[in-house]
Structure formats: C-alpha cells, structure tokens
DRENSENU-651346 format. One line per 10 residues: for each residue x, z, y of C-alpha. Coordinates in pm, 1 decimal, decimal comma. Layout:
<pts>
X:Z:Y ~ ... $
</pts>
This chain:
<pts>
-3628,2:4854,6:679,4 ~ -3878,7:4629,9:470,8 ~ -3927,2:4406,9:762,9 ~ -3588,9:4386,3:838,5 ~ -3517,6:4274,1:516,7 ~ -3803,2:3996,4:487,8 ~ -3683,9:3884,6:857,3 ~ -3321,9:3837,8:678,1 ~ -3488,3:3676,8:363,3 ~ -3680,9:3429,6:592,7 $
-3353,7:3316,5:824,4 ~ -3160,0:3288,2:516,9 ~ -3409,8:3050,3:348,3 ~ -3484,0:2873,7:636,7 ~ -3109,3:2795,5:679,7 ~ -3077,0:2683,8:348,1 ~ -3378,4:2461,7:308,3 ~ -3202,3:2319,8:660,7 ~ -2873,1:2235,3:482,6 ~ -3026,8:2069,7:185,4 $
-3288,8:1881,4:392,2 ~ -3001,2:1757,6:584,0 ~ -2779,7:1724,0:263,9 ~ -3068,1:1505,9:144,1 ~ -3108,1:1293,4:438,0 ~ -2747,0:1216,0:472,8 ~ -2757,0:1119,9:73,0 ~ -3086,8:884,6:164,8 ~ -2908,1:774,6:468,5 ~ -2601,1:683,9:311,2 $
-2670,9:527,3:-12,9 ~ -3025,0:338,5:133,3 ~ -3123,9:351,2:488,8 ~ -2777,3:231,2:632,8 ~ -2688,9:-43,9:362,4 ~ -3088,7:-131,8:446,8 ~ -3041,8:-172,1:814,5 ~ -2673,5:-358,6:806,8 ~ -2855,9:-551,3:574,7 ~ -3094,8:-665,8:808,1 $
-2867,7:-720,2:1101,9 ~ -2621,6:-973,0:890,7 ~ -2953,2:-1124,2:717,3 ~ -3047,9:-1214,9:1117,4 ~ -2671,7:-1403,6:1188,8 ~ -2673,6:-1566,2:892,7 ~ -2474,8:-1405,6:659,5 ~ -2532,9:-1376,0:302,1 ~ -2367,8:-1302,2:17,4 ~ -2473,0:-1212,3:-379,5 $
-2740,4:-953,3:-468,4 ~ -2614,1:-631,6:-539,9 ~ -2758,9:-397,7:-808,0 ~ -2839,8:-59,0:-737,5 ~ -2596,9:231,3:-648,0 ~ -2336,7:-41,6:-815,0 ~ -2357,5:-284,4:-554,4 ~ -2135,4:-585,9:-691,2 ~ -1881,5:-388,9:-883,2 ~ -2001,2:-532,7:-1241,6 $
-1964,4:-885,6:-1060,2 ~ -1673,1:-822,5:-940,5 ~ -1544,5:-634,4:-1291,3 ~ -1674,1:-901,9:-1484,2 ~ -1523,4:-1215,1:-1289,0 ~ -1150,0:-1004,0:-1286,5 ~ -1173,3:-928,5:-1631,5 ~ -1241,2:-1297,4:-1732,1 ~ -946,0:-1424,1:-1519,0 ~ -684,2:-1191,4:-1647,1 $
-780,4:-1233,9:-1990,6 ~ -510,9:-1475,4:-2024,4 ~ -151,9:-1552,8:-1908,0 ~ -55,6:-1841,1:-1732,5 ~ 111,3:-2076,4:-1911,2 ~ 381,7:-2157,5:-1693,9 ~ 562,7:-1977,2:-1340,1 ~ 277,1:-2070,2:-1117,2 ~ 220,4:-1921,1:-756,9 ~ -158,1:-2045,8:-790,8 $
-294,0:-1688,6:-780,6 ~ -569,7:-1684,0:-582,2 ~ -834,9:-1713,9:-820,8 ~ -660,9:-1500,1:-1074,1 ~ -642,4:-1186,7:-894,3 ~ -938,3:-1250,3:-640,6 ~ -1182,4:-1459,0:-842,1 ~ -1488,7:-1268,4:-673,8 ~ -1363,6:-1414,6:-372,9 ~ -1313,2:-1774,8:-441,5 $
-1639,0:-1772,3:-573,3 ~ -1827,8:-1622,2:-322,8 ~ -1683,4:-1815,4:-62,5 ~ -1752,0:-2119,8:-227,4 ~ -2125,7:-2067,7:-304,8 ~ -2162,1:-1812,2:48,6 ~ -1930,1:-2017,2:324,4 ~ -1612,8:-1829,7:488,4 ~ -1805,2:-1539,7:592,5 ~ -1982,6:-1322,4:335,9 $
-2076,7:-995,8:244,9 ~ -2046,2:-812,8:-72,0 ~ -2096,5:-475,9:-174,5 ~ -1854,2:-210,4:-283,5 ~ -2143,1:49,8:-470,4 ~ -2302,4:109,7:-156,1 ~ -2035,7:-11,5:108,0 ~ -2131,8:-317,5:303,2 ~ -1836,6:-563,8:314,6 ~ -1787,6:-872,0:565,2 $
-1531,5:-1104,4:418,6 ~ -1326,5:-1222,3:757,8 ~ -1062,3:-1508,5:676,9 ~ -1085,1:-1631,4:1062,4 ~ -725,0:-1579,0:1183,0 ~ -815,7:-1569,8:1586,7 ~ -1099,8:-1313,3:1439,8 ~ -857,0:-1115,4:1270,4 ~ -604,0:-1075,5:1536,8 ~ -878,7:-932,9:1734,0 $
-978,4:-727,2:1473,5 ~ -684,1:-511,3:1427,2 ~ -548,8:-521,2:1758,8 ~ -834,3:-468,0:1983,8 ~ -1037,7:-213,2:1755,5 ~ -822,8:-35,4:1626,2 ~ -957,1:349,5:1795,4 ~ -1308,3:265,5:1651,4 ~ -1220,7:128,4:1351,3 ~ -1031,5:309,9:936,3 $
-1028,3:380,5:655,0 ~ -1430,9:414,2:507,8 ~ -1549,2:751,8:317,3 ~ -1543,9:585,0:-9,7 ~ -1152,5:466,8:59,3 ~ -1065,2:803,9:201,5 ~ -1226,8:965,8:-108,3 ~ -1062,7:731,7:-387,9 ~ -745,1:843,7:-256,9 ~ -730,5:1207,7:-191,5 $
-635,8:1340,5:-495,8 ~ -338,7:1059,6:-459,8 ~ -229,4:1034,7:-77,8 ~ -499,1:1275,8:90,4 ~ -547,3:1189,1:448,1 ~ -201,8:1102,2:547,0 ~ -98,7:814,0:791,7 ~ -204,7:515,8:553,4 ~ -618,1:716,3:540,0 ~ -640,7:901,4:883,5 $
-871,5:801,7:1149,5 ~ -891,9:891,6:1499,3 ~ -742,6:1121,0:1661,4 ~ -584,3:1220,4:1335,7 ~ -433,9:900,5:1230,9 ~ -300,6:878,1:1629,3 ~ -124,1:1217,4:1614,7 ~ 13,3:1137,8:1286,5 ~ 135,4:836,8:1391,4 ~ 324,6:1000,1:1693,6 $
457,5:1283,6:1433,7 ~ 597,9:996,0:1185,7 ~ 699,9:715,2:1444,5 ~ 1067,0:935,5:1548,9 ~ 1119,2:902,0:1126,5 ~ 1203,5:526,0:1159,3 ~ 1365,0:463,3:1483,3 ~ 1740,9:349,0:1540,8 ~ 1990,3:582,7:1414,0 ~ 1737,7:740,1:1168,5 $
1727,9:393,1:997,3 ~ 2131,4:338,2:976,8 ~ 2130,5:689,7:812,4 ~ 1869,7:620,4:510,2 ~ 2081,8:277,2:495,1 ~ 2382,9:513,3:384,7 ~ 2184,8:626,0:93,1 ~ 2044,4:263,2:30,4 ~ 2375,9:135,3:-1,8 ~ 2519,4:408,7:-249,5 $
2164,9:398,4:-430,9 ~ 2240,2:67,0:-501,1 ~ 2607,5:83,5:-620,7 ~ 2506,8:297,0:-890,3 ~ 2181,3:74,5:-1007,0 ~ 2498,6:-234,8:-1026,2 ~ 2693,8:-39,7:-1223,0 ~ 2411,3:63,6:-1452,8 ~ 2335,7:-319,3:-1492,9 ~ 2731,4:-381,4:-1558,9 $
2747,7:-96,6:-1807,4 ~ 2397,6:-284,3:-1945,4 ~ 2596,1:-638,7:-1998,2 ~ 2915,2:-485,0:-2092,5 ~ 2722,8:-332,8:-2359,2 ~ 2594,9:-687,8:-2496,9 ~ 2269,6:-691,2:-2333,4 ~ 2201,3:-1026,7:-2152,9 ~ 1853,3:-990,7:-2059,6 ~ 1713,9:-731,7:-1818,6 $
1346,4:-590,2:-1707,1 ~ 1440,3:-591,1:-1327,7 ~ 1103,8:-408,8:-1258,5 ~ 1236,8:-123,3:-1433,4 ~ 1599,3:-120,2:-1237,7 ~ 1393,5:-183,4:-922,1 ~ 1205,6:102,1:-964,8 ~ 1411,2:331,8:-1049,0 ~ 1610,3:219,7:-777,3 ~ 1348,8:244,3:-478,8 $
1253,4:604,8:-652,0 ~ 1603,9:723,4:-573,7 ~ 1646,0:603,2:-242,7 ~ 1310,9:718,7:-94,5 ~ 1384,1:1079,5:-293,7 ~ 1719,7:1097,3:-124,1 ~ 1534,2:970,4:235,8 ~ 1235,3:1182,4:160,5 ~ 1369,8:1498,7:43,5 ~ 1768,7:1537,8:117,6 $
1933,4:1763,6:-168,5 ~ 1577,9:1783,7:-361,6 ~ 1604,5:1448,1:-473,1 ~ 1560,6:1567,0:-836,5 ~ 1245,5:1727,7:-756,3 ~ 1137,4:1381,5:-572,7 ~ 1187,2:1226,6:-893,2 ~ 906,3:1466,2:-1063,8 ~ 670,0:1379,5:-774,9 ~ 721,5:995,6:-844,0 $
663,8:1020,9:-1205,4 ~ 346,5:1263,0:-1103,4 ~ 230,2:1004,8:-848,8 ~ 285,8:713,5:-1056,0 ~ 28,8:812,4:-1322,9 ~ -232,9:942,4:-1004,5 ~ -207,6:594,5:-871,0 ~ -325,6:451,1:-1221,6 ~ -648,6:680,7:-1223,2 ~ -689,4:630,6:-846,3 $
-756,0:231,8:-904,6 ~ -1065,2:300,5:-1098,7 ~ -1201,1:523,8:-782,6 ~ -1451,0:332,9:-684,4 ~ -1618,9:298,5:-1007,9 ~ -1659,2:700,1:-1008,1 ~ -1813,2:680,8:-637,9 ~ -2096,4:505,7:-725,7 ~ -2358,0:748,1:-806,0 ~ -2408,4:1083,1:-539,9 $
-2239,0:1374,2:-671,7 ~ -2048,8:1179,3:-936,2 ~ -1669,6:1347,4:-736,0 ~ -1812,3:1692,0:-864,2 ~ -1905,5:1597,8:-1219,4 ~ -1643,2:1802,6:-1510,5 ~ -1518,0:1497,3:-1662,3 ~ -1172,0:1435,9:-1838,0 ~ -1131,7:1164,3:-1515,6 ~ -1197,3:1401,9:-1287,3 $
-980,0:1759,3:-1454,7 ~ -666,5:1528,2:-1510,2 ~ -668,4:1364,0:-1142,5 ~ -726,4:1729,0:-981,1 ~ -406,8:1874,5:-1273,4 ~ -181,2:1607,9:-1145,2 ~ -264,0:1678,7:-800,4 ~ -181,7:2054,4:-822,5 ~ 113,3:1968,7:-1006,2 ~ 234,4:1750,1:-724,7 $
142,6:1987,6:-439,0 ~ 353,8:2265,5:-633,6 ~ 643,6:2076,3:-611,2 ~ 608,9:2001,9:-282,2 ~ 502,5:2313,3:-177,7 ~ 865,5:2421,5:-374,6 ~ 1080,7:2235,3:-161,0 ~ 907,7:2321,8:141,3 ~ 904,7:2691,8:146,5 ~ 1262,7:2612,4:46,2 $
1348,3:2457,0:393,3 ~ 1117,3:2702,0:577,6 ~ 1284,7:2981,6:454,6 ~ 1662,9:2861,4:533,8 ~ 1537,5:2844,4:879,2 ~ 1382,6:3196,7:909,0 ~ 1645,1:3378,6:778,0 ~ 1923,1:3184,7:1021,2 ~ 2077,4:2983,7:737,0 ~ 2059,2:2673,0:934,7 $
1910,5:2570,2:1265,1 ~ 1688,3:2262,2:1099,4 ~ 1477,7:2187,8:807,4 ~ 1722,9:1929,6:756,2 ~ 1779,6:1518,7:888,8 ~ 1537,6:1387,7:592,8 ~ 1175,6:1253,7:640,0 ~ 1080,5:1561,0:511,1 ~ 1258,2:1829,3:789,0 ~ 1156,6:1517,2:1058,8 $
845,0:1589,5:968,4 ~ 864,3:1999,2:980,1 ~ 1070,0:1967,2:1300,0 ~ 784,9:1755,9:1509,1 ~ 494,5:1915,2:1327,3 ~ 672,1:2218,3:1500,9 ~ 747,8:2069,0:1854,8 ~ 402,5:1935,3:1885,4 ~ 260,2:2283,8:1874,5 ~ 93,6:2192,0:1522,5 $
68,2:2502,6:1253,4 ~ 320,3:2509,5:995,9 ~ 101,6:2760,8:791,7 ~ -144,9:2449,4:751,1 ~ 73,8:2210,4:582,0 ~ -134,2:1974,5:380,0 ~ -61,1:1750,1:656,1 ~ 299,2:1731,4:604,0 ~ 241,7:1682,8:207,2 ~ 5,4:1403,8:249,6 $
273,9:1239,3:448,4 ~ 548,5:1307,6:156,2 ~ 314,9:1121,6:-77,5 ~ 191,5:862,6:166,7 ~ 530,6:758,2:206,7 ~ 657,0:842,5:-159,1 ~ 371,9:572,9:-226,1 ~ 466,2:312,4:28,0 ~ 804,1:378,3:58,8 ~ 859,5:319,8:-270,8 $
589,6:119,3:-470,6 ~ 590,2:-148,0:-225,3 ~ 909,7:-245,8:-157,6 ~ 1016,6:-232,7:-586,9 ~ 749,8:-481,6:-593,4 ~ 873,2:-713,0:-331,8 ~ 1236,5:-681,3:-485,8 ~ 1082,8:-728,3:-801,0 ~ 892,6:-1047,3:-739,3 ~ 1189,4:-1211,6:-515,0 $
1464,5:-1174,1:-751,9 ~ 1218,9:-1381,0:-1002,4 ~ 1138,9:-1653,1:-722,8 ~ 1546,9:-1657,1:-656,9 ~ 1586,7:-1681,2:-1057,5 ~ 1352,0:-1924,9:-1092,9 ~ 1475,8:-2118,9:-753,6 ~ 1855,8:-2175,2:-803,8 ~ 1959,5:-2382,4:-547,5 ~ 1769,0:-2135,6:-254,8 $
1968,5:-1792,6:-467,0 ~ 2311,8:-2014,8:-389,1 ~ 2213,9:-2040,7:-15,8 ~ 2149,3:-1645,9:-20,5 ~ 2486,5:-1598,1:-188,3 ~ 2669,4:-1838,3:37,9 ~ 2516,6:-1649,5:328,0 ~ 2592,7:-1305,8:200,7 ~ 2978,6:-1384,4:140,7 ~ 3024,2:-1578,4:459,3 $
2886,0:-1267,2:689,1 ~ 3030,8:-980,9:460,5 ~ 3317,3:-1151,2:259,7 ~ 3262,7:-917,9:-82,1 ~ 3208,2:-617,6:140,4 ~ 2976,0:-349,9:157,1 ~ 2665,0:-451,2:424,0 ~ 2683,6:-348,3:740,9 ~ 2378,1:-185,2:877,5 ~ 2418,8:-332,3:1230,5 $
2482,5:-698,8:1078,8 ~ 2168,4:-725,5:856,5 ~ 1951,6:-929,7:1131,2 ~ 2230,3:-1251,8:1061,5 ~ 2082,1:-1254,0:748,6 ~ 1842,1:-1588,9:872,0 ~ 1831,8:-1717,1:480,9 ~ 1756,9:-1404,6:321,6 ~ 1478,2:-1299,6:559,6 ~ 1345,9:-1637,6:470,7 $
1316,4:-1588,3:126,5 ~ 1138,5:-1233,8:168,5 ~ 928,5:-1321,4:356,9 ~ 818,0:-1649,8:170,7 ~ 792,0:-1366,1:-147,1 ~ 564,9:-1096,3:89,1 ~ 371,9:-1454,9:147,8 ~ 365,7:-1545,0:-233,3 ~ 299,3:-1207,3:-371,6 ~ 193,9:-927,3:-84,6 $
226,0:-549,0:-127,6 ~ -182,4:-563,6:-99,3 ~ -394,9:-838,3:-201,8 ~ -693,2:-682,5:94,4 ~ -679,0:-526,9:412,4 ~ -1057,3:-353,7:450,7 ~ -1138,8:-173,3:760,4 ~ -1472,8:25,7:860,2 ~ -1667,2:-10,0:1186,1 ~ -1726,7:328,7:1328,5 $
-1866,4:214,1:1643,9 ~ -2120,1:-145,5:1669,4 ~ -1849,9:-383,5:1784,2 ~ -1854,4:-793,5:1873,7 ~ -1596,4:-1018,6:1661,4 ~ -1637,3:-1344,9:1817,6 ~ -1988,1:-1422,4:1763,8 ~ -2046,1:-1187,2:1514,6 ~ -2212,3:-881,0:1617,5 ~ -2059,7:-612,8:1358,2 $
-2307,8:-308,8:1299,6 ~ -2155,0:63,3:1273,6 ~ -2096,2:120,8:917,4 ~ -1971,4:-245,9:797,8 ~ -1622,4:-254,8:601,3 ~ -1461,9:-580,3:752,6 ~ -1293,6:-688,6:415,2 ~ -949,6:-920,8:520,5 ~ -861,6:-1140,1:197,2 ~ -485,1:-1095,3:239,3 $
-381,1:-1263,9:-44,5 ~ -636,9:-1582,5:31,9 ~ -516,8:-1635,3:403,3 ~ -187,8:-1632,2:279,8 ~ -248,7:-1895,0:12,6 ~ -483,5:-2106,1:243,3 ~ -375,3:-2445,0:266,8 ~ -589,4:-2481,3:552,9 ~ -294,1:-2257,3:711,4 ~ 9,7:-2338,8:546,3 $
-29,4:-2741,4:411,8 ~ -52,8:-2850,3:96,4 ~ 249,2:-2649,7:-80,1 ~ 82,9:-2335,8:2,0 ~ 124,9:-2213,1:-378,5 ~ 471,1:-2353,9:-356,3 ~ 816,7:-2148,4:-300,3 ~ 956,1:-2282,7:35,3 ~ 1102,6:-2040,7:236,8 ~ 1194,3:-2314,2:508,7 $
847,5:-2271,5:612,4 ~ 932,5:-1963,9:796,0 ~ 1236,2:-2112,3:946,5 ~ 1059,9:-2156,2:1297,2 ~ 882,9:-1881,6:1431,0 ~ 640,4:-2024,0:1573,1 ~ 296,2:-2010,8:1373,3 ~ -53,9:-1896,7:1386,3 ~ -107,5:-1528,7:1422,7 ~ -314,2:-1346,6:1225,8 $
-177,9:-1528,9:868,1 ~ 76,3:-1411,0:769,6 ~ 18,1:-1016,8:739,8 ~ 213,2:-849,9:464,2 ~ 262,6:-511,6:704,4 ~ -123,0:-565,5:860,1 ~ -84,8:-594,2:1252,2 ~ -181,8:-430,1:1584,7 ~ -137,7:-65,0:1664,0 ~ -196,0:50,6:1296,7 $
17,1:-173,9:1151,2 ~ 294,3:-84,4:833,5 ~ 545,2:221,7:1034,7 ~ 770,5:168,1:827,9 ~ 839,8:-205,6:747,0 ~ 1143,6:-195,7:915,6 ~ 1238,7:30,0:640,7 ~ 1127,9:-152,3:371,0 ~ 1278,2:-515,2:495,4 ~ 1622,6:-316,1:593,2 $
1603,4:-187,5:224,8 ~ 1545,5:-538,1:84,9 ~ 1824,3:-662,7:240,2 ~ 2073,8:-419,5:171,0 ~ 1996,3:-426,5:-223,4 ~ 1929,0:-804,2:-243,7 ~ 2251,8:-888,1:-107,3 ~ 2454,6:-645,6:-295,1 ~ 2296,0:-752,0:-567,5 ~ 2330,0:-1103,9:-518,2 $
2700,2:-1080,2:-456,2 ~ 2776,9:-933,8:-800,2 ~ 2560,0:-1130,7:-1060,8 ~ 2387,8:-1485,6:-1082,7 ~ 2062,7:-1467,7:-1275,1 ~ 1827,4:-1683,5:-1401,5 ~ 1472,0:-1660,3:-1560,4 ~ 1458,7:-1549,2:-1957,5 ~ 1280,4:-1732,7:-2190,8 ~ 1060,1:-1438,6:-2282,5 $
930,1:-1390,0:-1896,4 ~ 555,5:-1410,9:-1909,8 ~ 382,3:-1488,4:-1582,1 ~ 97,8:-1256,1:-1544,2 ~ 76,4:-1109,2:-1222,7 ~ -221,7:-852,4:-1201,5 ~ -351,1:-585,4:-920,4 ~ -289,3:-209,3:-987,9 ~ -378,3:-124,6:-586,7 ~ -104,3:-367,5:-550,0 $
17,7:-687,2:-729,6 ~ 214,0:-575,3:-1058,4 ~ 380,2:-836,5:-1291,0 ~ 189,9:-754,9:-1626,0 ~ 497,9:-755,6:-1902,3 ~ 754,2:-668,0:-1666,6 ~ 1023,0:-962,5:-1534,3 ~ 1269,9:-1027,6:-1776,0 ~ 1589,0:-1179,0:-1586,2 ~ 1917,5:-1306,1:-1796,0 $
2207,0:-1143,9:-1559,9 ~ 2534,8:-1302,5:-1574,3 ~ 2837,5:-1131,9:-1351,2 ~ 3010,7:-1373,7:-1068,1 ~ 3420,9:-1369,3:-1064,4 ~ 3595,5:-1163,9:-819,4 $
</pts>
C-alpha cells in the first residue's frame, strides 16, 4: 500500500515538474530564444530597425511618438494624416529604409509597403499565415476567435459557415432593413431641424444608425437586446486598444487588476445576452414552434453550424461570430459614413454630382437594391473616403511556417506588419495629390494591385464588404436626396486611432433640407 502510494507520489511529481519545465521553456522560448533567432536571420538580409527595450520591445517609442502627434489638432481640414496617426512609421522608415522591423513587446514586426510583395503576401500565404498569439489574446475578451482571429483550419471552416450569410438574396433582404433603418434616422434629423437645431454630430446619427441595422440583420426580433450588446461591446473595444500594453510581461493576462475584472464583467455580460437570445431560437425549434432559427445572421449561423455536423451544445463559436460581426458590421462602416459625409460637406461641387446622380437613377424614390451598382459617382467618392480614412490604419499578419517574399526569406514567427494607411497615402502610388480629395482617381479601374486595400485582399479578405459598400450606398443616397449639408464652423479636425480611425470631437455638419 506504502509503495503504491510513493509510486503515485513519484508519477505525479514527475508529471508536474514536466509541465512546468515545459511551461518554462515555452516562456524562455517565446519571450527570448525566438525574438533572438528572427533577430539574427533579418540582421543577415539586412534589415534593421530601432532597439527595443526589454519585454517592452518599442511600445514606449511607439507611445511616446503617438502621444506627441495627437497632442494637438490640426489647424485646418487636412487629409495629411500619415504622420499623425502613424508617426512611428514615418520615422522609422525614414531613418531604417522601406523595410524595417519593430517590435510589438516581444513580437517581431517586418514593415512591408512593397505592393507586388503584398499581393503575394495575402494571396499566396494565406493557409500558413493569421492572426499572432498576442493579437488573438488582445481580443478575446472582445471578439474571441471568430472569423476576423481564426487560423487554420478554424478560420477556413468559419469562413465556409459565414460565406452563405452574404450571398445574393441574403443581401437584398438586410437591404430591406437598411432602407427602413434609414427612414427613421431622416426623420430623426427632420424632427432635429424642425426643432431649431441647425448643426448636427453625424457620428452620433451614424452610429446609431449602423447599430440598428446590424441588430435588425444580426438578431431579427431581438434587435433591442442587440442594442445592449453594442453598448457592451463599445466600451470592450475601448479597453481592448490598450491590449498590448498588458501583454508585455508573462503572466500579466492572469494578474487581479481593475483592467483585467472589468474586461472579463463586460464579457460575461455580453455572452449572457447572447446566450439569451440563443436558447431563445433553440428552443422555438425543439418544441416545433417553427422549422428555423430564423432568416437573420444569427439563425444562418445556427442553421449551417447544424448542417455541417458542428455541435450546437458548443456555441462559443457562433457568439464570437455575433460579436465579430456586431464589431465589423457596425463600427466600420459608421466610420466610413461618418468620414464621407464630411469630405462631401467639405467638397460641394463633388456632393452636387452625388445628388444629381441619385435623382437621375431613382427620381425621389426609395433605392432599389438591384440598381445600386449605377451608382459610378457615389462608389467614387467611397472609395476615395476608404482611401482617405480606412476602417484600419494596419493589416499585420504572422508567419506560421518559414516562407520567401520576394527576396526576403521570412522566418516562422515574424508578424509581416502592412502600413495600410501609408500605402494608401503614398505619393509614390497615387501622384502628388495623394492627401487630396479626388475621387476621379478611381474613375478607371485600372491601377496597381496591392494599394488600395480598405477590405485586405486574397482568400481572407473583408466577407462582408459587399455588405458594408451596399449599406453605404443605400444611406448615403437617401440621405443625400433629402438635405444639403455643409461643414460647421465648430468642426475640429482631429482624426485619431481607437483600433480604427475615430474623428476626436465628433463631426459637426450644418444640415439644411432640399425642396420637394
């Protein structure tokens, strides 16, 4: 009995001095010997970049250079932006060349601006390449590991589970609820000017209008509960952008702070509701209530999570979708309608061309879905704006595998960091007027792949952009239809990046309605 306990004793030490020998090797490995060795590869081609501290890497560089270039506003509407909200950048590549590497804490980053290198990039290596750990862990308690963080074989089954969400007639149904969405956000701003107010926040109306049409798209008939999850998500996504601050040091994810207790409350909070609504669906279909969880991104989801054979006991999946897309479905595309009703309020003559273009194809009537590709002008203009001011100032990557880019060999472990915001601003790409408003520019077709990437490219490109652009246009030329509007004296333009690029003090527009 004695020796059969001692033989236990021994087997159960022995496995646990195995776990936190290889706990401590992984640590070593992770925050030393693999920075170390890409290191030494990059040091070998050629490419430098500034010292990093320890465990830090170039964060207080980086901290230090953003917080000096956002100190102040800009004293008049300038699209010159580059070295506001990527100042690390411009500097690095003007001491370091075009190629550089930084790092993130302890994440290796190759700065890639090389268009022909980029295009390879994301199209070629796109089953060996993702999201890194420290991305995938700044986000979980805000999107988990849905579409926008999977790797894999996980981010290609998700894909194939979200793709039938977006297709054809699934689109012409959300534009239903775009369309009525939108009524009701131009009768708000009537009722607003009736009431004597001449001067809007359009942020605010824009968000509050891309909140209700992706809670009607996401959720069906539990809009109202979609509404709680954006308000939840809203404040997650402000403690989420500090992430990688709180990754730094090993352990750190584990520590009892106030950072950590109110990201994991919110997150529980948000999962409830979820959780609410789909239990809800689940059990109208048990009991023979209906026959589907419903025509909604959310019961799309259910229904192939169900036909592929995939659990829906496990169904953190299917929640890290809802907020994925709550997240991009939403955040992005208020932003975009945010920052091109400014550029149209600030460029009169190219908001009459929208209007004349509007009127001549609809005649004062509501869009229709089938005619929104006529609209030549008006995709112009958004996608001069998604040029101008991007849903995501980077595009990083991870190598999983050691991969060639050109003639860069690329080590197994090194974040390729794309400047989106830089290569769209490059006036090595786009000529001289790079920082200007011209949507002409995008008149022909016909120009370089690989710079202009608002939606990313290849295989794991944006799923649902066609959503998002369909959206724009429906609301922009409603909107535009109704009311001229022009830029108010007390607009302040101060864009900054919250994850994405946020005007600072709002966008105050003066709204004036158009005749009948």
């Amino acid at each position: 009995m004695v020796i059969t306990m001692m033989m236990f004793v021994t087997a159960f030490l022995t496995i646990l001095i195995t776990l936190l020998l290889k706990s401590a090797f992984d640590t070593i490995s992770w925050y030393l010997l693999t920075p170390l060795r890409i290191k030494r590869i990059m040091d070998k081609q050629g490419v430098t970049g500034p010292k990093p501290y320890f465990l830090t890497g170039n964060i207080p560089d980086m901290a230090s250079l953003s917080s000096a270039a956002v100190s102040h506003d800009m004293k008049n509407i300038s699209h010159d932006i580059v070295g506001r909200l990527l100042p690390h950048f411009v500097a690095w590549s003007n001491q370091y060349g075009k190629r550089f590497i930084y790092w993130n804490g302890v994440e290796p980053r190759l700065c890639l601006t090389d268009t022909e290198l980029i295009k390879q990039f994301l199209s070629k290596y796109n089953s060996v390449t993702g999201k890194s750990w420290q991305q995938q862990e700044g986000s979980k308690n805000f999107i988990g590991r849905g579409l926008l963080m999977a790797n894999g074989e996980d981010w290609y089954r998700q894909r194939h589970m979200v793709a039938p969400a977006f297709m054809g007639d699934r689109l012409k149904e959300y534009g239903v609820h775009m369309v009525e969405c939108t009524k009701e956000i131009i009768k708000s701003l009537e009722n607003a000017l009736v009431s004597g107010e001449s001067e809007v926040e359009i942020g605010e109306y824009m968000t509050e209008l891309t909140a209700d049409i992706i809670s009607r798209t996401e959720f069906g008939t539990n809009y109202n509960k979609g509404k709680q999850i954006f308000h939840l998500l809203t404040k997650l996504q402000s403690l989420c952008a500090q992430a990688t601050r709180h990754l730094c040091f090993p352990g750190s994810r584990y520590f009892p702070s106030s950072y950590n207790k109110e990201i994991k409350t919110l997150k529980v909070e948000v999962e409830k509701l979820l959780l609410e609504i789909i239990e809800s669906r689940k059990d109208c279909v048990e009991v023979g209530k209906t026959d589907s969880f419903g025509k909604d991104l959310l019961g799309i989801l259910l229904e192939e999570m169900k036909n592929k054979g995939g659990s829906l006991k496990n169904l953190q999946v299917v929640m890290d979708e809802c907020k994925t897309f709550f997240f991009a479905g939403h955040e992005t595309t208020a932003l975009l309608l945010t920052w091109t009703t400014m550029l149209l309020a600030s460029n009169p003559q190219w908001q009459q061309k929208v209007r004349d273009e509007v009127r001549n194809l609809f005649n004062g009537e509501t869009p229709l879905i089938d005619q929104l590709s006529k609209l030549t002008v008006l995709n112009m203009v958004i996608n001069e704006s998604m040029r101008l001011y991007p849903p995501a100032t980077v595009l990083p990557r991870m190598a999983f595998e050691d991969i060639t880019l050109g003639d860069l060999y690329i080590p197994k472990g090194l974040s390729i960091w794309i400047p989106v915001l830089a290569i769209h601003h490059s006036q090595e790409l786009w000529g001289q007027d790079a920082n200007e408003f011209n949507p002409d520019r995008f008149a022909s077709k016909s120009f370089i792949p690989g710079r202009f990437i608002p939606f990313a490219s290849g295989p794991r490109n944006c799923v649902g952009q066609s959503f998002a652009i369909m959206e724009a246009k429906i609301i922009l030329s409603m909107l535009i239809s109704k009311f001229s509007f022009t830029i108010s004296d007390n607009y302040r333009h101060a864009p900054v990046t919250v994850l994405t690029i946020k005007p600072k003090y709002g966008v105050q527009l003066c709204f004036k309605p158009l005749d009948p």
